[in-house]
C-alpha positions as CSV (number, residue, x, y, z in Angstrom):
1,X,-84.9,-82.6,-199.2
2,X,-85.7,-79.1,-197.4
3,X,-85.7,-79.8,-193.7
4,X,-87.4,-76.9,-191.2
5,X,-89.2,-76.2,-188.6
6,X,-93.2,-74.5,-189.0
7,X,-94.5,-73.6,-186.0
8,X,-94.2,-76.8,-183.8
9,X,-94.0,-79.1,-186.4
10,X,-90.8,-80.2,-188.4
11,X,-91.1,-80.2,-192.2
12,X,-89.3,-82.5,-194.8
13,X,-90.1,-81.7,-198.2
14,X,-88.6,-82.2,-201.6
15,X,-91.0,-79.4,-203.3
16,X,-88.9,-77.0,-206.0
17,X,-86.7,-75.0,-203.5
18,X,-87.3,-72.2,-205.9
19,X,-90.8,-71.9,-204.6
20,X,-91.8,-69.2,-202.8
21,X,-92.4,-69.7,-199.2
22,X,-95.5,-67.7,-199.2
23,X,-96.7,-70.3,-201.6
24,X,-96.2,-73.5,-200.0
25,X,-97.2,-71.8,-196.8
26,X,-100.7,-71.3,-197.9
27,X,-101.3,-74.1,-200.2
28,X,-99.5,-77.1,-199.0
29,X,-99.7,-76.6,-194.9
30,X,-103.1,-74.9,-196.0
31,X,-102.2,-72.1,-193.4
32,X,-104.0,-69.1,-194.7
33,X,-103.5,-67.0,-192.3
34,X,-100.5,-65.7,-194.0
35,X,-102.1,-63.6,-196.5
36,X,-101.2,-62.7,-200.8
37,X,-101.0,-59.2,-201.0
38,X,-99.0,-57.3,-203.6
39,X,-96.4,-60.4,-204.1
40,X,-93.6,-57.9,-204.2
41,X,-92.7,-57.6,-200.8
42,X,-94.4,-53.7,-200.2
43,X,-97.6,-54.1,-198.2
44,X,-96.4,-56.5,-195.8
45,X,-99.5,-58.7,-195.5
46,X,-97.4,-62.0,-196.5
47,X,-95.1,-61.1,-193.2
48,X,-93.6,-64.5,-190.9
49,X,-91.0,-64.7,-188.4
50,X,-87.7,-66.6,-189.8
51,X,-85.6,-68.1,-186.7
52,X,-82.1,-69.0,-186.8
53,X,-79.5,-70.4,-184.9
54,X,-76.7,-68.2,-183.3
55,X,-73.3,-69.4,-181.8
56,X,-74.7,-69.4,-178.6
57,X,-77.1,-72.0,-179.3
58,X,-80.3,-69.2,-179.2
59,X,-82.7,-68.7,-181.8
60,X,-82.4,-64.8,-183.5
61,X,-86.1,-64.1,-184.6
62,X,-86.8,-61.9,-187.7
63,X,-90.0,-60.6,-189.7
64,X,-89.8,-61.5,-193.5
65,X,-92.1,-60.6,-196.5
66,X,-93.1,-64.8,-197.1
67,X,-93.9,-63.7,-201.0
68,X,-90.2,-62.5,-201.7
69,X,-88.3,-66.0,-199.6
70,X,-87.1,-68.6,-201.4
71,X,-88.4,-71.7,-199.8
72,X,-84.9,-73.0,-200.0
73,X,-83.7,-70.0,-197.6
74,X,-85.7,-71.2,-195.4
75,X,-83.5,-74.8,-194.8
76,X,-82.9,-75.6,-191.6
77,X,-84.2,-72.4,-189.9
78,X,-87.9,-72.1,-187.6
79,X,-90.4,-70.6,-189.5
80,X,-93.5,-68.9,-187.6
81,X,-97.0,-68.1,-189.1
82,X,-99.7,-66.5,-187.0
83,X,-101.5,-69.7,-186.3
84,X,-97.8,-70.5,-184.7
85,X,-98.5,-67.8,-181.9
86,X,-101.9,-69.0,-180.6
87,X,-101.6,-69.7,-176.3
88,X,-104.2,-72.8,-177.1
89,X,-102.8,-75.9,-176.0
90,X,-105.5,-78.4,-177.2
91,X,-108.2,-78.5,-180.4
92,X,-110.9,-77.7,-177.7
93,X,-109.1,-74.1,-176.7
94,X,-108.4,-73.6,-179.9
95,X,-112.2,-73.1,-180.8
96,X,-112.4,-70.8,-178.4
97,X,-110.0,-68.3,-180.2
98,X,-108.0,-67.5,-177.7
99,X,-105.3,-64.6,-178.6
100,X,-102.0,-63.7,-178.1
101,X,-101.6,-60.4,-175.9
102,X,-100.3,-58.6,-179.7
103,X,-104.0,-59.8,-181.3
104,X,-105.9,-58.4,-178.1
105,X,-104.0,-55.2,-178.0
106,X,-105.2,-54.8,-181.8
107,X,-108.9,-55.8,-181.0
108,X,-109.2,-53.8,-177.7
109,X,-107.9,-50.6,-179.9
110,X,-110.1,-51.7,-182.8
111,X,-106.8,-51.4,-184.8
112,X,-108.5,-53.5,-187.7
113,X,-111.3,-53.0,-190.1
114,X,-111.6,-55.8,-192.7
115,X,-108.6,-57.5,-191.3
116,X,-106.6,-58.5,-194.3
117,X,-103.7,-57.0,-193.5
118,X,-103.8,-57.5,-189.7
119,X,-101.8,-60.7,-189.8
120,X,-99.1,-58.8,-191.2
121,X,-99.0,-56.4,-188.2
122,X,-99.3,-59.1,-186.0
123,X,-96.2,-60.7,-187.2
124,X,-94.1,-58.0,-187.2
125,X,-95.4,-56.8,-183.7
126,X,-94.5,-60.3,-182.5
127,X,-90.9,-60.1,-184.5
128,X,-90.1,-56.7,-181.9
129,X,-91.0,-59.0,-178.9
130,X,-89.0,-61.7,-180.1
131,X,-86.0,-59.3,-181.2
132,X,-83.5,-57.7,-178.2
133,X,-84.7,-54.1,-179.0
134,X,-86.4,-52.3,-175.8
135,X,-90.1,-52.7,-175.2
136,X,-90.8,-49.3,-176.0
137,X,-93.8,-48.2,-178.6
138,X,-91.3,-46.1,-180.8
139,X,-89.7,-49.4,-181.4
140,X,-92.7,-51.1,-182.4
141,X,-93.3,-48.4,-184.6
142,X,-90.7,-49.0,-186.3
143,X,-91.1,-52.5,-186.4
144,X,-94.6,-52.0,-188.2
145,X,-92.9,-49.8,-190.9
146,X,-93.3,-52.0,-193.9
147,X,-97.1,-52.9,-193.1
148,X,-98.3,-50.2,-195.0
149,X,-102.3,-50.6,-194.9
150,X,-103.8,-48.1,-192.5
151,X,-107.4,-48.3,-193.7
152,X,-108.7,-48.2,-189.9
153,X,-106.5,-45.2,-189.1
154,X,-103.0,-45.0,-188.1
155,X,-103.6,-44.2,-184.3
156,X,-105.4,-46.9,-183.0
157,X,-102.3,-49.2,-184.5
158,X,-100.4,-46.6,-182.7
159,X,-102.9,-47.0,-179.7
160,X,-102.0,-51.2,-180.0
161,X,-98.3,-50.6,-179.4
162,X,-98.7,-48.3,-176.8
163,X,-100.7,-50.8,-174.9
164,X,-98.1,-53.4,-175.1
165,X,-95.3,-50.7,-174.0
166,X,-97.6,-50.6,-170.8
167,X,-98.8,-54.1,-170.2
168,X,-95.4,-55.5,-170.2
169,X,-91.8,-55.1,-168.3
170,X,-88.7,-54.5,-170.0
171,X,-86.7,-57.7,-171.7
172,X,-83.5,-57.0,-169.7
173,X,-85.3,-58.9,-166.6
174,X,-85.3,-61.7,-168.9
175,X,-82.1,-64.1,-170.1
176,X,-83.4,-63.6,-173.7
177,X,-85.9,-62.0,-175.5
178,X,-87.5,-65.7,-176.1
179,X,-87.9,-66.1,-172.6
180,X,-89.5,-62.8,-172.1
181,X,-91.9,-63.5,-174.7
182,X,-93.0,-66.7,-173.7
183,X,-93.1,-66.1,-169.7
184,X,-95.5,-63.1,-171.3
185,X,-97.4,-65.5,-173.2
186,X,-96.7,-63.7,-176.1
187,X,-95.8,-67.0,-178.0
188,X,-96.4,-70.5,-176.8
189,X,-94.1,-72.5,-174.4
190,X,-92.7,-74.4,-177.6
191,X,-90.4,-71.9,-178.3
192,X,-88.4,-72.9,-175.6
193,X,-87.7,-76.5,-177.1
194,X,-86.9,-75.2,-180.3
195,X,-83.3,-74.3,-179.5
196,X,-82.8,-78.3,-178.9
197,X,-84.9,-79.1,-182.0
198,X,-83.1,-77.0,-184.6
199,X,-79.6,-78.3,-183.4
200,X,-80.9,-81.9,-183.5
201,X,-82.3,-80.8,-187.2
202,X,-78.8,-79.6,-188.3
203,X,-77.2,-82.5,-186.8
204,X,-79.1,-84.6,-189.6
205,X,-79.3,-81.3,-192.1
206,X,-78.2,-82.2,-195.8
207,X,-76.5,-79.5,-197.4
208,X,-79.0,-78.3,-201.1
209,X,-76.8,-79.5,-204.0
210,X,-78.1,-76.2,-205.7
211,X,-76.5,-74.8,-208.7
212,X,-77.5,-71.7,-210.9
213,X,-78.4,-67.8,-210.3
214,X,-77.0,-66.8,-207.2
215,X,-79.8,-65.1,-204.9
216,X,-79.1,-64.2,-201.5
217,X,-82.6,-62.6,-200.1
218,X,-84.4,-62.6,-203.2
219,X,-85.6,-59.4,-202.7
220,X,-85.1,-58.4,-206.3
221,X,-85.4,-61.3,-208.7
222,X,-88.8,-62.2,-207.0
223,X,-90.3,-59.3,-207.8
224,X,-88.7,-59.1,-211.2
225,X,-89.3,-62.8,-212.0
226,X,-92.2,-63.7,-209.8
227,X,-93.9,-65.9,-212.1
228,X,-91.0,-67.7,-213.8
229,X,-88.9,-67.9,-211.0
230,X,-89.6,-71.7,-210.5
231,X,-88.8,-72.5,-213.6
232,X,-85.1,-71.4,-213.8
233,X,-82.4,-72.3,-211.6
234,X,-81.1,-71.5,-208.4
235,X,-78.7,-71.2,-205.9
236,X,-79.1,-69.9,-202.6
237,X,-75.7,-68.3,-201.1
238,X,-77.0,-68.1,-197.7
239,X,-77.2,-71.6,-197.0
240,X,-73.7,-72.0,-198.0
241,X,-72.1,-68.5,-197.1
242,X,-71.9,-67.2,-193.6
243,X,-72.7,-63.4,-192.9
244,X,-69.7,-61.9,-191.2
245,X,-68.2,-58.4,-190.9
246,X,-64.8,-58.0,-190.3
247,X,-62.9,-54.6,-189.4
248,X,-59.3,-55.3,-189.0
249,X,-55.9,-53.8,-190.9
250,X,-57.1,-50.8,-192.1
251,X,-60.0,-52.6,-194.1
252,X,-64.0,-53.8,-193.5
253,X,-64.6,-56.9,-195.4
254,X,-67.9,-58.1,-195.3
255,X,-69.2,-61.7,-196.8
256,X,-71.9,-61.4,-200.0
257,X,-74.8,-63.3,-197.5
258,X,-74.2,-60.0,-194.9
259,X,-78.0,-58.0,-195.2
260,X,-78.9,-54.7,-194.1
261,X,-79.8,-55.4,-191.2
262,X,-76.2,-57.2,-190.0
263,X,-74.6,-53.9,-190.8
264,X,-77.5,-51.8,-188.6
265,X,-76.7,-54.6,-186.0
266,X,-73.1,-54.7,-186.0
267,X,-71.4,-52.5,-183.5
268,X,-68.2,-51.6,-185.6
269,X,-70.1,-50.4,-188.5
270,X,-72.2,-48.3,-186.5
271,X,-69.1,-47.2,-185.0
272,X,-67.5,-46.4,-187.9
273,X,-71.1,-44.4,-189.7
274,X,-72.7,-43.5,-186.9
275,X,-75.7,-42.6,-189.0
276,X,-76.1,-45.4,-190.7
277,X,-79.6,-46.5,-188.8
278,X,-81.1,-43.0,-190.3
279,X,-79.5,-43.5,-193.6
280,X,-80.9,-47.2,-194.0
281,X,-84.2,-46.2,-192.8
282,X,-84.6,-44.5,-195.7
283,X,-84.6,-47.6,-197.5
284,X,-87.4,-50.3,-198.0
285,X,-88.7,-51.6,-194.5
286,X,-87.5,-53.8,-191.8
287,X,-88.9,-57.1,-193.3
288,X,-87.0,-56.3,-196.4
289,X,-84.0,-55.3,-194.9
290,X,-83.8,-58.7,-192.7
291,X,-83.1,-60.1,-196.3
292,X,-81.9,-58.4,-198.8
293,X,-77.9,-59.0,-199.5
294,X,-75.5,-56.3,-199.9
295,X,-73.9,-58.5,-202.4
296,X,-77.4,-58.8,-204.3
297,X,-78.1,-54.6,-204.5
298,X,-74.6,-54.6,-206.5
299,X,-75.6,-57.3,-208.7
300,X,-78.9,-56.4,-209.6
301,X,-77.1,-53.7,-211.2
302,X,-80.1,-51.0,-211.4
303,X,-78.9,-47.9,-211.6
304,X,-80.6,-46.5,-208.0
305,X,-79.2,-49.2,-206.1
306,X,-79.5,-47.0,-203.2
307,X,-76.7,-49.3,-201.3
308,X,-74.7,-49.0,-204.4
309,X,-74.5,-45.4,-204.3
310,X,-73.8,-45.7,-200.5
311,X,-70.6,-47.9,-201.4
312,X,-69.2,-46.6,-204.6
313,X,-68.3,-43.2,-202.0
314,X,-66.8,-45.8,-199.7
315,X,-64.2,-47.0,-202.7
316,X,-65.7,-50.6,-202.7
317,X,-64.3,-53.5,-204.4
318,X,-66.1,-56.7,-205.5
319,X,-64.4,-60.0,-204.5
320,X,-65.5,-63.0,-206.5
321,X,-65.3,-66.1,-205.9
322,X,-62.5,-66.6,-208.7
323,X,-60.5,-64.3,-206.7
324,X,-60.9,-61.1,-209.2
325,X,-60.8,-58.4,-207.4
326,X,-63.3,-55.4,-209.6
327,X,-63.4,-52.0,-208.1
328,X,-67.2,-51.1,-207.8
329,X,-66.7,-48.1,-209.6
330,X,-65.5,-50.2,-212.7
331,X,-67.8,-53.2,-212.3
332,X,-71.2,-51.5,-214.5
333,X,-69.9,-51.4,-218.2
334,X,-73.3,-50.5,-219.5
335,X,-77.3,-50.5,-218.3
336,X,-77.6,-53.7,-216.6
337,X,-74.3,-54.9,-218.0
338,X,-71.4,-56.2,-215.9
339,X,-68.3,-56.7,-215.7
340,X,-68.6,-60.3,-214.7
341,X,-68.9,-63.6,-216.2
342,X,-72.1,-66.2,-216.0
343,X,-69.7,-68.2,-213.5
344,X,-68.4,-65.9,-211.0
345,X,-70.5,-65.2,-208.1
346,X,-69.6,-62.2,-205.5
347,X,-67.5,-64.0,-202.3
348,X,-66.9,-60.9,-200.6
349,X,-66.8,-57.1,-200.6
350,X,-64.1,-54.7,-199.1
351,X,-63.7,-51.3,-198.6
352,X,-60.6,-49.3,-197.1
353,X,-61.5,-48.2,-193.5
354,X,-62.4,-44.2,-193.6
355,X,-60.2,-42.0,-191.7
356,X,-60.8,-40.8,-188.0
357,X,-61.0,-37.4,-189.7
358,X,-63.4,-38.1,-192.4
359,X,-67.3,-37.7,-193.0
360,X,-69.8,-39.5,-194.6
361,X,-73.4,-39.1,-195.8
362,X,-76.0,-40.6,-197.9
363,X,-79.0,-38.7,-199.8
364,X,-82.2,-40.0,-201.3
365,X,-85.2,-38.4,-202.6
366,X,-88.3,-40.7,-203.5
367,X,-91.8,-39.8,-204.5
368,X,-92.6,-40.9,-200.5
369,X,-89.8,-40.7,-198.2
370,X,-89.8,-44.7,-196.8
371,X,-90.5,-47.2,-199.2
372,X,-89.9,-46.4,-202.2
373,X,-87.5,-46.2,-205.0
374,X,-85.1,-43.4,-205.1
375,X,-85.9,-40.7,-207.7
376,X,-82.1,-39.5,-207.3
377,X,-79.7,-40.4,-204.4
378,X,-76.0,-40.0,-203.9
379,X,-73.2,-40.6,-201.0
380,X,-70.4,-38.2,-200.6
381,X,-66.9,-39.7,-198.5
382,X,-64.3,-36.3,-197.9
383,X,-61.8,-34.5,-195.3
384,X,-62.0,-31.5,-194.6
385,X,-59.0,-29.5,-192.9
386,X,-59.0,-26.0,-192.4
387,X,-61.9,-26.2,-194.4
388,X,-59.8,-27.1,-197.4
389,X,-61.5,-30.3,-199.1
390,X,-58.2,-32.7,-199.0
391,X,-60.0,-35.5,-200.1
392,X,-63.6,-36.4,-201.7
393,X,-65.5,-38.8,-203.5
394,X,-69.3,-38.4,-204.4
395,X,-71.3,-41.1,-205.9
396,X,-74.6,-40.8,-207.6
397,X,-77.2,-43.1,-208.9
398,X,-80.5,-42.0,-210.8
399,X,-78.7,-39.6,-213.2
400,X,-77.4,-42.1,-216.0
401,X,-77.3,-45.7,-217.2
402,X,-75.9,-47.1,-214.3
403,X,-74.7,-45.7,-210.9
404,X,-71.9,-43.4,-210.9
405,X,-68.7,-41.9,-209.3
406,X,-68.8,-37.9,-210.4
407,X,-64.9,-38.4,-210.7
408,X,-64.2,-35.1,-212.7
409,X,-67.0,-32.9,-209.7
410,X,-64.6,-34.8,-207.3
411,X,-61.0,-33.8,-209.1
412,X,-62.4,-30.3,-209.1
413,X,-63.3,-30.0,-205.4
414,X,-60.1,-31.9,-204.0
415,X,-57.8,-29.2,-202.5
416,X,-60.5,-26.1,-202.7
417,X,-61.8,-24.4,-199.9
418,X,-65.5,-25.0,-199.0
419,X,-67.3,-22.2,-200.1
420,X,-70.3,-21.9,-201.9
421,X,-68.7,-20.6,-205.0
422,X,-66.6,-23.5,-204.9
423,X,-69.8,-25.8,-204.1
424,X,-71.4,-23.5,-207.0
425,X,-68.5,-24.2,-209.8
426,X,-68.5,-27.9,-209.0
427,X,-72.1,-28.5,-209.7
428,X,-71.3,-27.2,-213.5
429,X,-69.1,-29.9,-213.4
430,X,-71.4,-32.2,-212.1
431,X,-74.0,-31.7,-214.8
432,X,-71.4,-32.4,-217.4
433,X,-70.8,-35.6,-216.2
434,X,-74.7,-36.8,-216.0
435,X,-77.0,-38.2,-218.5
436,X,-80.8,-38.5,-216.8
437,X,-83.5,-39.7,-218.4
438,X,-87.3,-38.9,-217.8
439,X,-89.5,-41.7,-216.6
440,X,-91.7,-42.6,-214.3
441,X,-89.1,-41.1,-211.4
442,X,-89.1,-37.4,-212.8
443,X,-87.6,-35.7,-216.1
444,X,-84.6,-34.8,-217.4
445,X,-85.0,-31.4,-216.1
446,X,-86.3,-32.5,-212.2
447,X,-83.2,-35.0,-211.8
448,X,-80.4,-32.9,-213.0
449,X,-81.8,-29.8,-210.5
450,X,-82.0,-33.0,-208.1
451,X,-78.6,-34.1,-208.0
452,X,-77.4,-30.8,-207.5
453,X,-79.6,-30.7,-204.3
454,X,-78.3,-34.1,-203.0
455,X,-74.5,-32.7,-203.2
456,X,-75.6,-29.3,-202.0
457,X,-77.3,-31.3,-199.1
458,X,-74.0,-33.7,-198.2
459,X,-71.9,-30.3,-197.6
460,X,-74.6,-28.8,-195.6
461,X,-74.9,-32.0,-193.6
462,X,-70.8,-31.8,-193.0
463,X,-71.7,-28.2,-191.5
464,X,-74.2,-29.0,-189.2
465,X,-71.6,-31.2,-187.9
């Protein structure tokens, strides 16, 4: 049985854990506020908030595309629709429509026009309130990023937020940012039992005897297998696997449940890659970044992972859970083809800890610059001393069969001065080593002059420094 909270009522349910949420949202609670939009997590109209419980006995709040979640992710955890933030505490208010101060801000701003999408917004502008992130409009703004309607203008959304940065005081007054939202009526008083109900709920929980594909967020194989995906089978690591990061003895070890968003979050990466916030923001949106795996980019093997590209620079290696150890660099034997047996499932991924002395970046160039898929992109790892390259290693995805180190560019470069004949000769190199394709992203032509730019781009980056 699946066993979670919906708003304020507890659900027990022994429906295909396969389903997505979005599904059984709509058509067996028969809440339709939640709405179908593109079914591949892009236009955000599908968008809930997923709660979970923390060590410290809180509930950590998150906006998720509904059409992309496993219904089986969703086991033990508080899932919110829009009907779940209505103030009205009886049937009678409840015909009077009253709204939460996010809906009025959008009505008084007349930040809607046939309303499709505007339970999306909602949602997400409800997931900032609920998330520890300043009350600021610039932070709602980006919490709106993958609601991608505008059809009544992008200001007066812009207008919505800008109300709620003035209507309401900072969280920090607050002990959490659950409290804050509910003394602010931005969600209803029940949120402050739910703490007490999900613990009671695990203390009865009964771990999924799930078997199968392993999917973490589902981010890919629900788009790529929408409509078969409840007939094959399944099994969902985070229920079993714990995110964690670790930085300790000259490595970072990270577990295959740890998503985007854990590494934005986590104060020792950010440490470590300072611009990691700007480099991730480059890729899909917040709701898809609350869920998509680390583990799951490498696995779905496509050869613009852009998160592949960012780790094959970092020297990653792949820990199974059959204890191989496969270097990232060696795991793609082909398009789509792995090194990897049915069996073994990713347990963890590791990469050495980067020098005090070293400096990172990540390129990406899409047809649009958020939200889509990369055309080209590429991560470069090197020290510099004296400006003598002593050590480099540039990755690059887009350009072949499957995502690549450019080990004989890199061999070239080590132990040269940076110059831009020496940038200039090494890009000979580098189109040696490629083999692009024309599609949909671009020709042949467009992503081999691409590439170049990306690498071009990671030394200019390193100056600006």
């Amino acid at each position: 049985m699946i066993q979670f909270i919906i708003n304020n009522k507890p659900v027990n349910t022994g429906h295909n854990p396969n389903t997505p949420l979005l599904e059984f949202i709509r058509y067996n609670l028969n809440l339709k506020g939640t709405k179908t939009g593109c079914n591949e997590g892009d236009c955000g109209a599908c968008t809930v908030l997923i709660g979970e419980l923390q060590n410290g006995g809180n509930i950590k709040y998150q906006s998720q595309t509904s059409c992309l979640t496993p219904l089986g992710n969703v086991h033990g955890k508080h899932v919110v629709t829009v009907e779940g933030i209505s103030p009205a505490k009886s049937p009678q208010q409840l015909q009077n429509r009253p709204l939460s101060p996010v809906q009025e801000a959008m009505c008084n701003n007349y930040a809607t026009q046939c309303g499709f999408c505007t339970p999306g917004f909602v949602m997400s502008m409800t997931g900032h309130c609920l998330s520890e992130q300043s009350n600021t409009s610039a932070n709602l703004k980006v919490a709106i990023d993958g609601n991608i309607c505008r059809c009544t203008g992008y200001h007066s959304i812009m207008r919505a937020c800008k109300e709620l940065e003035a209507r309401f005081p900072e969280k920090t007054a607050f002990g959490s940012p659950v409290e804050f939202a509910v003394e602010n009526n931005i969600v209803p008083e029940y949120f402050k039992n739910i703490p007490g109900e999900i613990v009671a709920l695990h203390g009865a929980l009964k771990t999924l005897d799930l078997q199968g594909q392993r999917v973490g967020g589902g981010t890919d194989i629900y788009v790529q297998k929408h409509d078969t995906v409840k007939r094959i089978s399944l099994d969902f690591a985070g229920l079993q696997n714990i995110p964690a990061i670790e930085i300790s003895n000259g490595k970072v070890v990270m577990s295959s449940a740890t998503t985007v968003t854990h590494l934005r979050e986590h104060e020792g990466f950010s440490r470590l890659f300072p611009s990691f916030i700007k480099h991730s923001k480059l890729v899909s949106s917040t709701q898809i970044r609350n869920m998509a795996t680390i583990a799951g980019n490498f696995i779905n093997a496509s050869p613009i992972g852009d998160f592949t590209a960012f780790f094959l620079a970092l020297n990653a290696t792949v820990i199974f859970d059959s204890d191989r150890r496969v270097a990232l660099n060696k795991l793609y034997l082909g398009y789509k083809k792995l090194d990897k047996s049915a069996e073994e499932r990713i347990a963890a991924i590791e990469f050495p800890l980067p020098s005090s002395h070293s400096f990172f970046n990540f390129e990406k160039v899409s047809k649009r610059q958020h939200l889509d898929i990369a055309s080209a992109n590429s991560a470069c790892l090197m020290v510099v001393e004296d400006m003598v390259i002593t050590d480099i290693c540039i990755s690059a995805g887009g350009v072949g069969p499957t995502p690549m180190v450019l080990n004989k560019t890199c061999a070239f470069l080590k132990d040269k001065a940076l110059t831009d004949a020496v940038i200039d000769e090494a890009l000979v190199i580098t189109q040696s080593e490629i083999a692009p394709i024309s599609d949909a992203r671009g020709t042949e032509q467009y992503k081999r002059l691409l590439i170049n730019q990306l690498i071009k781009a990671h030394f200019i980056e390193y100056r600006k420094r």
